[in-house]
N, C-alpha and C positions, 0 to 999 in steps of 0.2 A: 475344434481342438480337443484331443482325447486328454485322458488321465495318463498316459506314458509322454506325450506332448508334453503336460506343465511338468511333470517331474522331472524329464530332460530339460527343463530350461532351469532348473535353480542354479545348476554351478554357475550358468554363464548372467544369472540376475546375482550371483555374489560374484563375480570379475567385476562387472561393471557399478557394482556397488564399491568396493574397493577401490576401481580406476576412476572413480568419478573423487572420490574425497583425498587422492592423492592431486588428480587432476586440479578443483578446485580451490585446497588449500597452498599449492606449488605452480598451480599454472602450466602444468604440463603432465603429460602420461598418459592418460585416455588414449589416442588414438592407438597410440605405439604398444601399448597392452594388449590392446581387442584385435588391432592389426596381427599380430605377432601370434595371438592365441588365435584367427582364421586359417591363417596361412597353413601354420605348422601343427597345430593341432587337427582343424577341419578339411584340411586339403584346397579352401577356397583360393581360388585365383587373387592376385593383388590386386587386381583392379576390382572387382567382384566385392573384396575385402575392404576397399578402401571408398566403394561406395557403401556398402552396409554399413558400418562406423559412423559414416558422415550420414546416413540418416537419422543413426541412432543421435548420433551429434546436436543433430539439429534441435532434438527436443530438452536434451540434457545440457547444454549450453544455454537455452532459455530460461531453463531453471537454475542453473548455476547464474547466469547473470542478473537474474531478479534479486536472487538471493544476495549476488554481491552489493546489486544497489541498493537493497533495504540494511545494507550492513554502513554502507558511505562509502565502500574500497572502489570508488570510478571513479577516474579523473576524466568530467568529458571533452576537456581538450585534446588530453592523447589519446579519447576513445577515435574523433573526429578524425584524427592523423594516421590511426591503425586500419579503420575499418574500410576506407576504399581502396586502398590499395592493395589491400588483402583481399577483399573480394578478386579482384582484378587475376592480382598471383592464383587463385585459386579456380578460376575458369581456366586460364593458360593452363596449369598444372593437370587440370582433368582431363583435358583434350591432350595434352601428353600422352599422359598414361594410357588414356582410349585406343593411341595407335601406337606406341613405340613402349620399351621398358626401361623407364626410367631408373632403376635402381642400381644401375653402372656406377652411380656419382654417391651413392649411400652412406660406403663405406669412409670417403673422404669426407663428406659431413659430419659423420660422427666422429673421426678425431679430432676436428675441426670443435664440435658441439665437448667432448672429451675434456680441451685444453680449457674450453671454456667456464667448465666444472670445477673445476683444480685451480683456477686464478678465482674463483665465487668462492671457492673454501678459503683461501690465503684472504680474500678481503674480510669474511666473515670472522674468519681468526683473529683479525685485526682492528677488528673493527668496521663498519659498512661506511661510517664517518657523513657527514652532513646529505643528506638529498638532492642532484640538480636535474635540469630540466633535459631529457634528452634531446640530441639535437638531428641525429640518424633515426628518423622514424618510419617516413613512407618508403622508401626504398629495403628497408626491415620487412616492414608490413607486405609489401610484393614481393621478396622471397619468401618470408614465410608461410604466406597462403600458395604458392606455388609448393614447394616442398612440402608441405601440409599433404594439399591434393594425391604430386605426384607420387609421395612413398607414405601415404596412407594415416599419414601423423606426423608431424613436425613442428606446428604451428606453434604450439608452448615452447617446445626448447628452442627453436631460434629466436621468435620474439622476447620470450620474457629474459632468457638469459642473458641476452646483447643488453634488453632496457638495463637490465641490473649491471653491466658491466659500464654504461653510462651512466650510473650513477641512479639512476629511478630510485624513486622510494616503493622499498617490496612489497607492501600492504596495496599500494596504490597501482603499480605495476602489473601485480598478479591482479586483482581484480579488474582494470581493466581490460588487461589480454583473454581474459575470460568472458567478459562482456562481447569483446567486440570480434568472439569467436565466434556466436551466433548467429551473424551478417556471415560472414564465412563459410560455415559449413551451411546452411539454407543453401547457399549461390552452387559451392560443389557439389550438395546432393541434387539440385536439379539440373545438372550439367551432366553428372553423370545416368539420371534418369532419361534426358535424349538420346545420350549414346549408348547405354547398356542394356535401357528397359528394365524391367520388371524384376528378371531373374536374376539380378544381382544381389537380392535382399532374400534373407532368407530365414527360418522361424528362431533360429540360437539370436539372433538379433533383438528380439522380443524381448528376450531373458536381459540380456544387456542393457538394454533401454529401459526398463523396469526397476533393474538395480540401479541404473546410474540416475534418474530422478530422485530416488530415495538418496541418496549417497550429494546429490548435491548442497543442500542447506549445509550441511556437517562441513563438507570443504570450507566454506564461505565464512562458517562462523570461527574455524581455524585460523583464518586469516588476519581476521580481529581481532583474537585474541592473544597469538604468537608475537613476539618481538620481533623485531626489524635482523636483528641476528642468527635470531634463530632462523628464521624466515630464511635466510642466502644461505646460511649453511645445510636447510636441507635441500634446497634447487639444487645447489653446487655437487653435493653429494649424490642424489637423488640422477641429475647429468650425466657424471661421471663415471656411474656404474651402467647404466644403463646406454650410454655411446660407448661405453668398451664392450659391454658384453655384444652389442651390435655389431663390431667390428671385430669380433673374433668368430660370431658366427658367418660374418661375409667371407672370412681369409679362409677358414677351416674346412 
């Protein structure tokens, strides 16, 4: 690797430093970052795109989930309830992508995820009010490793936001959706390793996965430190702008 090599990798070890401590302390945003900045910034393919991310994932989720669990934000009960069925969702999802383009249905997830943001702001305005146990979990967990896979990032904002809209407690929530992201993207990135090989990773990746190691303790220790309102009101927010601005670039 030359000296014009590491220099073109700083922007994208500051993306992925940035996506990782939004990812961490909210539970969501990494993929849909680095997706977003391959695609339309680098010219890479979605699928191309959505296996680079999820390798970077894979090492960046390991650390963000140590990180959660030397913080206590895991509940491994509903780690237990998320992480197979998400695995599962996210093989389906990669073998999607591999032969067909999934991102026909994008646009309706995100107003979907949109609505979702905007009743997280009205709870948070109001109060988040006692914590109960969710009750919709594995059929969550199977779409959101499915959508995860298929459009390259999903996995935070369907999972965490639904837990919080049952009522999850957000500390606990966001840390373990993060946790049991790690089981997730592992199973996608070597799904997509059979099917795309080699060439779907590529050196801006490096930079990403550099910054987002460093970027993960920081998330994790937000989480513990933030209040329970704060907490939904920035997912909610954080959601909401980010499935609209998704669905205005699908319409436009």
């Amino acid at each position: 690797m030359t000296l014009a090599d590491l220099l073109a990798l700083w922007p994208f070890a500051l993306i992925g430093f940035a996506a990782q401590i939004v990812d961490g302390a909210l539970g969501m945003a990494f993929g849909v970052i680095n997706s977003t900045l391959l695609v339309s910034a680098m010219g890479v393919s979605p699928s191309a795109a959505s296996a680079s991310v999820h390798a970077v994932e894979t090492f960046t989720t390991a650390a963000s989930g140590i990180s959660h669990v030397i913080h206590r934000n895991v509940d491994w009960r509903l780690f237990l309830r998320l992480a197979v069925p998400g695995v599962i969702g996210g093989v389906l999802g990669a073998f999607v992508l591999s032969s067909i383009d999934a991102a026909v249905a994008r646009p309706f997830v995100m107003v979907y995820l949109a609505g979702i943001g905007i009743y997280l702001l009205v709870r948070a305005w109001h109060g988040p009010g006692e914590p109960r146990t969710p009750r919709h979990v594995a059929p969550l967990g199977l779409a959101g490793g499915f959508l995860d896979a298929a459009g390259g990032g999903g996995w935070g904002p369907i999972v965490t936001s639904n837990l919080l809209v049952q009522g999850g407690n957000p500390r606990k929530t966001i840390g373990t959706v993060n946790t049991a992201e790690f089981f997730l993207t592992a199973t996608i990135s070597a799904t997509f390793l059979t099917t795309l090989g080699w060439q779907a990773f590529t050196l801006q990746t490096i930079g990403i996965l550099a910054g987002g190691v460093i970027g993960a303790p920081f998330g994790a220790l937000l989480v513990k430190r933030l209040s329970a309102r704060v907490l939904m009101a920035m997912v909610g927010t954080l959601l909401t702008l980010t499935s609209a601005v998704s669905v205005y670039a699908a319409l436009a």
